[in-house]
N, C-alpha and C positions, 0 to 999 in steps of 0.2 A: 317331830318330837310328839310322844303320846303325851294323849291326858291325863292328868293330875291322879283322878279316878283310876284308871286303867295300869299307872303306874302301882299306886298302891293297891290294887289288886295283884298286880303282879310279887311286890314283896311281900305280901301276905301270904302268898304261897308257896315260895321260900322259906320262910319260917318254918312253916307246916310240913317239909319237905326233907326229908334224910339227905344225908350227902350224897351217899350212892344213890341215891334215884335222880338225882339231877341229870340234866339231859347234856349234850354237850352246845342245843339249842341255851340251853338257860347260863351256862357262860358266854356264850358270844354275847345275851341278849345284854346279862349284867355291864360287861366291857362296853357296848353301846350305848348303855344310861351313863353309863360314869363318863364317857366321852363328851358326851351331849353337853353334861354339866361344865364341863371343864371348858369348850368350846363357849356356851353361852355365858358363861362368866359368874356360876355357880358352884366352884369351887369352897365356898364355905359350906353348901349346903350340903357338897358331898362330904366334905369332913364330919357335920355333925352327925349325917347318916352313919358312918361308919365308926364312930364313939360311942353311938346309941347300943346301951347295954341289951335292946329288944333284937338288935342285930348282929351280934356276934355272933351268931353260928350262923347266915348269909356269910360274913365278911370270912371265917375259917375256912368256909369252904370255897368261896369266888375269890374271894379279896387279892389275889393275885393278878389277877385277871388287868387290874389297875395300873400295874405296878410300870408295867410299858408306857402308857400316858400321862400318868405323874410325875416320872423321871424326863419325860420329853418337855411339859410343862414348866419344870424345875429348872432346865436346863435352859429354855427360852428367856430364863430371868424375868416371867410374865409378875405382872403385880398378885398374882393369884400362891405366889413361891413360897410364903410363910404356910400357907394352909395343904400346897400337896407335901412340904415337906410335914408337918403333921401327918396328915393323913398318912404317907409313906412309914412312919414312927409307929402310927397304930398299928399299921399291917403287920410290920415287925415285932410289936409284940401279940398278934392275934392269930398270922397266919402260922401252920406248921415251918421248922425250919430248914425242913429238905424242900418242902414246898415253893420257899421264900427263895433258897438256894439257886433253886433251878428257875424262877422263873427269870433271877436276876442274871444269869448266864447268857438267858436270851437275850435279856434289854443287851448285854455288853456286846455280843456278835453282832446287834443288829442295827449298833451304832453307825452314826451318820458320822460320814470322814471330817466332818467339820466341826462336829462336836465331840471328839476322841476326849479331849482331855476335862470339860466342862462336866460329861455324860460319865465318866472316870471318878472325879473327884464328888459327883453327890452323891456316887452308889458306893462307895467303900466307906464311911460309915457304917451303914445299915447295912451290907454284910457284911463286916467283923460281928454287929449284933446277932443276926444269921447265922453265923459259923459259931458263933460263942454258945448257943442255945442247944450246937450239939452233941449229943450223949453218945452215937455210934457215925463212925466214918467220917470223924472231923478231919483225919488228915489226908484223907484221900477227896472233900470237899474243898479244903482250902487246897490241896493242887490244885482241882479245877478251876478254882477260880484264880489263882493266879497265875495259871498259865495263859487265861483267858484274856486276865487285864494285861499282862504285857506281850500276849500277840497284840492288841490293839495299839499299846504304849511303842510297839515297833513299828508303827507306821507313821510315828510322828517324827519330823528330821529333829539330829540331836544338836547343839546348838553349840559351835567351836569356837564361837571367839565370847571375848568376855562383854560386850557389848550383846551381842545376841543372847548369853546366858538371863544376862539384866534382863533386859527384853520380854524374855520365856512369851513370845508369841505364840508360839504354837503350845503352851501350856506346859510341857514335858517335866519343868523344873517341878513345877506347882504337884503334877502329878506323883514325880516320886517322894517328893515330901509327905502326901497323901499314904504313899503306899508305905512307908515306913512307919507314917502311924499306926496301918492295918496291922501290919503284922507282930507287934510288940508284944500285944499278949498273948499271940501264939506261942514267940519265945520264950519269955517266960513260963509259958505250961512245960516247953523241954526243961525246963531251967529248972525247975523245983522236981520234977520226974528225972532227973538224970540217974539218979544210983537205983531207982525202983519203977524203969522203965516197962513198958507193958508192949505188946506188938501194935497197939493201935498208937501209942506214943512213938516208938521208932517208925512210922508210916508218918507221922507230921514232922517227924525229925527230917526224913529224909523226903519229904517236901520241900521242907525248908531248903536243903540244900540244893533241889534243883533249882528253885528262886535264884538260891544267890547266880547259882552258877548262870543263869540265863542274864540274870543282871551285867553280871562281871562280863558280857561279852556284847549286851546292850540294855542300856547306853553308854556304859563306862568303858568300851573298849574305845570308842568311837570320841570320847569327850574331851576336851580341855581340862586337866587338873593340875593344880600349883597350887602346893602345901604353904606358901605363904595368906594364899587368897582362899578362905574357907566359902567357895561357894556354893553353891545348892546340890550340886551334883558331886563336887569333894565331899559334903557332908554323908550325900546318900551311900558314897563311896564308904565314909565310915564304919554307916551303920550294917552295910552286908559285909563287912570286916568282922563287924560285932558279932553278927549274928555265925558266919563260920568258927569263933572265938568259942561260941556257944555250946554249938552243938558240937564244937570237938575234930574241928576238919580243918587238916592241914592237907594243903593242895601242893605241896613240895616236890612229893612224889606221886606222880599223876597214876600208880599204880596203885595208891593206898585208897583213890575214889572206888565209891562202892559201885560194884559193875555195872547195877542198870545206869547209871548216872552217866557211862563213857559213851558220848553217842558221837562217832565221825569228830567232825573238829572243833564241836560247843566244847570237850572238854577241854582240848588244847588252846584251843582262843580265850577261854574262859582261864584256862588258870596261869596263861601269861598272862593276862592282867590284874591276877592276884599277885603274883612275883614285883610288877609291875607297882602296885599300890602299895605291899610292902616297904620293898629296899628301894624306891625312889622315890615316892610320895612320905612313907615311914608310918604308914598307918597301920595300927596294930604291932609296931620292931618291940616295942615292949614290950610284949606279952611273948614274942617269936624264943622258940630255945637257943639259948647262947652256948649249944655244946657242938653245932656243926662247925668244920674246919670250913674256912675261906674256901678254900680252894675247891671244897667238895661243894659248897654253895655258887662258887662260879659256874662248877661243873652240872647241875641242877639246873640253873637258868640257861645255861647254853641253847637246852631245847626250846624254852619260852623265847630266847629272843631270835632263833631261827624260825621258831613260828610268826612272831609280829613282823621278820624283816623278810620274810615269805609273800604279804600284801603288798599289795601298790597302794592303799591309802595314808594320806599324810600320818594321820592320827596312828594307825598301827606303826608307821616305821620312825616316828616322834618317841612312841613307848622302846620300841625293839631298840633304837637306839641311847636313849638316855637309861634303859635296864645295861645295855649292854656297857656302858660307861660306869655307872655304879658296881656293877658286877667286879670289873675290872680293878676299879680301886680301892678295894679293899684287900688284896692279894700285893707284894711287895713286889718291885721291878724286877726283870732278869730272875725270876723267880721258877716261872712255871715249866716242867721237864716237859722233854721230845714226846713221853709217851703220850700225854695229852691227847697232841695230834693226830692220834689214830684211833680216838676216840670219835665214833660220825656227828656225833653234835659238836665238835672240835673242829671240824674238817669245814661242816654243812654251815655254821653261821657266817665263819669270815669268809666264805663265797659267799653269802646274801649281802654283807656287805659291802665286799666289792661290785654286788649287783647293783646297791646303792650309787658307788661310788662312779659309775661306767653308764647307768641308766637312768635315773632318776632323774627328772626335768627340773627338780623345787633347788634350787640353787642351795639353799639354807640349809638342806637335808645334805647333801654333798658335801659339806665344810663340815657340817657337824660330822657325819661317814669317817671323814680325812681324817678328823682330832679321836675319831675312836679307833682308826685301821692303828694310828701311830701309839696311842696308848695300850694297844693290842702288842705290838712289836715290841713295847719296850716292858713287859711285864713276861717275854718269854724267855728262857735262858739262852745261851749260845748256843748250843745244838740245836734246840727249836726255831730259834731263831733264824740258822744257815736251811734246816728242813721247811720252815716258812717260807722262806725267800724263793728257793727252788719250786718249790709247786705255786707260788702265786707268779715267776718266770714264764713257769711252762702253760698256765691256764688261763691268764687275766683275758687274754689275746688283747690287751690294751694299751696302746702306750703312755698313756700318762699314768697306771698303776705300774707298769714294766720301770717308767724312769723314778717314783717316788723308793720301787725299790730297790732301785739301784743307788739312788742318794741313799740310802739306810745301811746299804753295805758297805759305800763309801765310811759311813760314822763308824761301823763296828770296826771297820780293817784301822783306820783311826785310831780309836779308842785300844782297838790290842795292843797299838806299839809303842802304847806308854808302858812306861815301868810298872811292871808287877798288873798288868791284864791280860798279857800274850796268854792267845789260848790259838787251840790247833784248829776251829773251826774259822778261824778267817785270820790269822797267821800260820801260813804253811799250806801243805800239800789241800788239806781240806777246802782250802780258796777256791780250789783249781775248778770243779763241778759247777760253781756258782758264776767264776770267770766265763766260764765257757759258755753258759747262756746267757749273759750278758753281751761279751763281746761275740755276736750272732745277730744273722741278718736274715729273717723269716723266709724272704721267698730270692735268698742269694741276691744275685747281682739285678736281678728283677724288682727287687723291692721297693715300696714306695715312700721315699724318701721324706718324703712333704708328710705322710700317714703318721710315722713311723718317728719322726724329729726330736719328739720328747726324748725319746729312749736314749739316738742313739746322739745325741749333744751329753746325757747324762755320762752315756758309755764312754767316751769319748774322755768328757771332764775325769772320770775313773781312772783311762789310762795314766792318764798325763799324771794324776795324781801318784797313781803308783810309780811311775819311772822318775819321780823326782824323790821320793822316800825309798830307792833300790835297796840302800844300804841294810835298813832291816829284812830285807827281801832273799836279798840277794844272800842270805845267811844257808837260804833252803835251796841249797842248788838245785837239784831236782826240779822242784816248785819253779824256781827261776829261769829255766832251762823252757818248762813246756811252755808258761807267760809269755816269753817271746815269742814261742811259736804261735799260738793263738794268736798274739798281739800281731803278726806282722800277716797271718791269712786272714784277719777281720780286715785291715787298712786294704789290704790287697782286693779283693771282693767290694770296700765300701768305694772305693777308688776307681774301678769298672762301674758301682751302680751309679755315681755323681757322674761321671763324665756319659752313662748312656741318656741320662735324668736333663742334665744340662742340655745336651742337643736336641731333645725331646723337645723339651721347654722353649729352647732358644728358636727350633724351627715354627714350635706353634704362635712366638710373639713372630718372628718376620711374616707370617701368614697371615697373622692378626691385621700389620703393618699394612700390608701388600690389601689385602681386601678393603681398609679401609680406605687407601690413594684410589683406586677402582673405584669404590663407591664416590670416591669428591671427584672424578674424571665424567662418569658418566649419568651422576644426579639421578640416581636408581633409589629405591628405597628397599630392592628386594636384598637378601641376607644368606650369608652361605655359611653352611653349619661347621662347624667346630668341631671337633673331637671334645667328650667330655674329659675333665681333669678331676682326679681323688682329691681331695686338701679336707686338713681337717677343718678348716675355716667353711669350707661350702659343704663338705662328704660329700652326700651323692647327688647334689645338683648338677645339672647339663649345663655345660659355658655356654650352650646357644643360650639357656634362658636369660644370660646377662646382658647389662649392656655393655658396648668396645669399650668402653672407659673402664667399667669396673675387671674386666675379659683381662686387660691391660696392666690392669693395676697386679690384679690375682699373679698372672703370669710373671712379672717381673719382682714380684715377691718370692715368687718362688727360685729364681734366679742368683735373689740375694741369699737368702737362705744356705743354698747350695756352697753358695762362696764362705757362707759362716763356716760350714761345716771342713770345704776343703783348708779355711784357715787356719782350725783345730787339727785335723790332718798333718798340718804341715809344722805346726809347733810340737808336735809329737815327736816327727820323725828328726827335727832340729833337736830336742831332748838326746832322744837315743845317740844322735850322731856324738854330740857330746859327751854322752856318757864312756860310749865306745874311744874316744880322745882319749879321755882322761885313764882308759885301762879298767 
């Protein structure tokens, strides 16, 4: 460190000194006194240096220079924090504010990962003071800066459970509470300029909006929200509610966003979770217009919750699902027409959700899937309903969605043959298309019975159900004419596939048998491979990876199975025989 002497020789010619003739020497040298001070534990001293009315035109033209080590200071929580936050205060009101603008852009890129949200929250203050002070390019400044703070604010994880939010360890809560103070009386500058807007106003308007929109896709796409529980991130949720409310931007129709704003799929993740915060949170439903029809508002979200059920993240397919449920129940049962379905956002969600329901590891996410596939079914009319059924037949290639809908045809054919519901899409000839990929066996007599169990036990139960209700059946001769014929080449086909499945099975348990007497005969430890077996209990595990006991167990599971199924089989064709008696 210089001397005392040498120091104030040095700011005495500073004073003396234009701004343009400073050197870029006399910046660094300023930022290395003011370091010094800071480091030796002189931080008052440089506060009142920088108060000193002899120094103001040093600090307008350097005083920047600071602003990097006083926010590092501030941010260490050093005992020195009362005095750089002054100091910081003077600058603010001394430095220029494009000046002040930019240097604090720096400090925010050049934060340290551990101080994100510490280094976050003491600089947004004093630039809102910054941004307030200016006269040209305010809203092309507060972009910068807030595109600034929440690149940084996206590097900190967002906090999903309500424990963690409490917590707010990594600060993030803290933060956007911070940041909703910033920006309030940006808003309100649109607020009171609305009707005598100027283009430097519409430039912070449409600022504003790409905030929100970077918001609504982080952190709140990603977060925990439950309109019972107002907490930190619901609230923040609010206020960029508020602020779209504002400025006049309804994100409905993702075509009405002003163009530069649509960029790839910030706008689409971003305004499914404005749908999202809406109609299932209900933030901001009061102020929402009350003139769109239900059904056009279903038809709207369709896209948003095909985009959240497009992710594998819990939190997007939590939103995409519970949008998709609210959607749904505002529209009456048995309500919504065939054409829908040929609508691609009609077509495109319920395959994401059966993607849900077929792929998804999170058990909870599944059940919930189930309860929305079946509130889906029951809100579409009977055409739709028969045009559902067939393209989720021919596409799930799954059999537990194959046999749920096949139990759902079961209830409509049901349901027709009460009094005053007969309708032709599942009473009569129209059955017949639906029948027939039901009672169908993928890969013929080859099929894998164990895979495939769900389906065809449902199909199965379907028969039998129908040849004990013939009576109403039997009205549509036609109809009842091809049913048996279907009905007796599925048994015929399922009857070759059990008994080739059976001996399969049966040879690979004596094999089982036989290797293990082998191994107790000649106290070997070595092991002879297996043929692997499909089951939906193992899929694609190798029987060698088992052990003979479990090898054992699998195999004569599947044995019994078989027998369920020929016992079904055979109270069918005991059915028929009877019916056939009786004429």
């Amino acid at each position: 460190m210089m001397n005392e002497e040498k120091v104030n020789e040095i700011i005495h010619r500073w004073r003396d000194t234009l701004r343009e003739d400073l050197k870029l020497e006399d910046y660094q040298q300023f930022r290395t006194m003011g370091e010094a001070c800071l480091d030796e534990g002189d931080s008052e001293q440089l506060l009142t240096f920088l108060q000193d009315e002899k120094n103001q035109g040093i600090v307008a033209s350097m005083g920047c220079e600071l602003l990097a080590p006083l926010v590092k200071e501030m941010v260490q929580k050093k005992k020195s924090q009362d005095h750089c936050q002054a100091a910081v205060t003077q600058l603010t009101k001394t430095c220029s504010p494009e000046t002040l603008v930019k240097s604090f852009l720096e400090v925010t890129e050049d934060v340290d990962p551990g101080a994100i949200s510490e280094t976050i929250i003491t600089l947004l203050p004093h630039l809102q003071t910054a941004l307030l002070q200016l006269d040209e390019r305010k809203g092309a400044c507060v972009g910068l800066v807030l595109s600034a703070v929440q690149k940084q604010l996206s590097r900190l994880p967002v906090p999903y459970t309500q424990q963690q939010e409490e917590a707010d360890e990594h600060g993030l809560c803290r933060c956007c509470s911070a940041l909703a103070a910033f920006i309030k009386p940006f808003v309100e500058e649109v607020k009171k300029k609305d009707e005598n807007a100027s283009a430097e106003d519409e430039e912070l308007r449409t600022e504003l909006l790409k905030f929100c929109m970077r918001s609504l896709r982080e952190p709140l796409l990603e977060a925990e929200l439950n309109k019972d529980r107002k907490s930190a991130l619901w609230l923040y949720a609010a206020e960029i509610m508020d602020i779209l409310l504002v400025i006049k931007e309804s994100l409905l129709f993702s075509g009405s966003l002003r163009r530069d704003i649509l960029v790839d799929n910030l706008s689409k993740e971003s305004t499914a979770c404005w749908a999202y915060l809406l109609f299932v949170q209900l933030i901001g439903i009061n102020s929402f217009p009350a003139v769109f029809n239900l059904v056009f508002l279903l038809q709207c979200n369709m896209d948003h919750i095909d985009q959240l059920l497009s992710c594998k993240m819990e939190s997007h397919l939590l939103k995409g699902l519970a949008l998709f449920s609210k959607s749904l129940e505002m529209v009456e049962d048995n309500s919504l027409p065939v054409g829908l379905l040929e609508l691609k956002s009609f077509n495109n969600a319920p395959q994401r959700l059966r993607q849900v329901l077929t792929d998804c590891p999170i058990q909870h996410l599944r059940e919930s899937g189930l309860q929305v596939f079946q509130l889906l079914i029951n809100k579409l009319d009977a055409e739709a309903k028969h045009k559902f059924f067939r393209c989720m037949l021919k596409t799930s290639n799954h059999a537990g969605v194959e046999s749920y809908i096949v139990k759902n045809i079961r209830s409509q054919i049901q349901l027709s043959m009460k009094e005053g519901n007969a309708n032709k899409w599942f009473l009569g000839v129209e059955l017949l298309p639906l029948l027939q990929l039901v009672l169908h066996l993928p890969q013929a007599a080859e099929t894998d019975l164990l895979t495939n169990m769900d389906k065809i036990m449902e199909s199965l139960n379907l028969l039998r159900f129908l040849l004990l209700r013939d009576k109403e059946l039997r009205s549509y001769a036609d109809m009842w004419e091809e049913l048996s014929s279907i009905k007796d080449s599925y048994l015929k086909t399922l009857r070759v596939c059990l008994s080739m499945s059976r001996a399969y099975y049966s040879a690979e348990l004596k094999s089982l048998k036989d290797e293990q007497k082998l191994k107790a005969r000649e106290t070997k430890d070595a092991t002879r491979s297996i043929r692997s077996v499909k089951l939906t209990t193992v899929k694609h595990e190798n029987m060698s990876d088992m052990s003979p006991e479990v090898q054992y167990q699998v195999l004569q599971s599947a044995l019994v199975t078989f027998d369920l199924i020929e016992s079904l089989i055979v109270r069918i064709e005991e059915i028929t025989e009877e019916k056939l008696a009786k004429g």
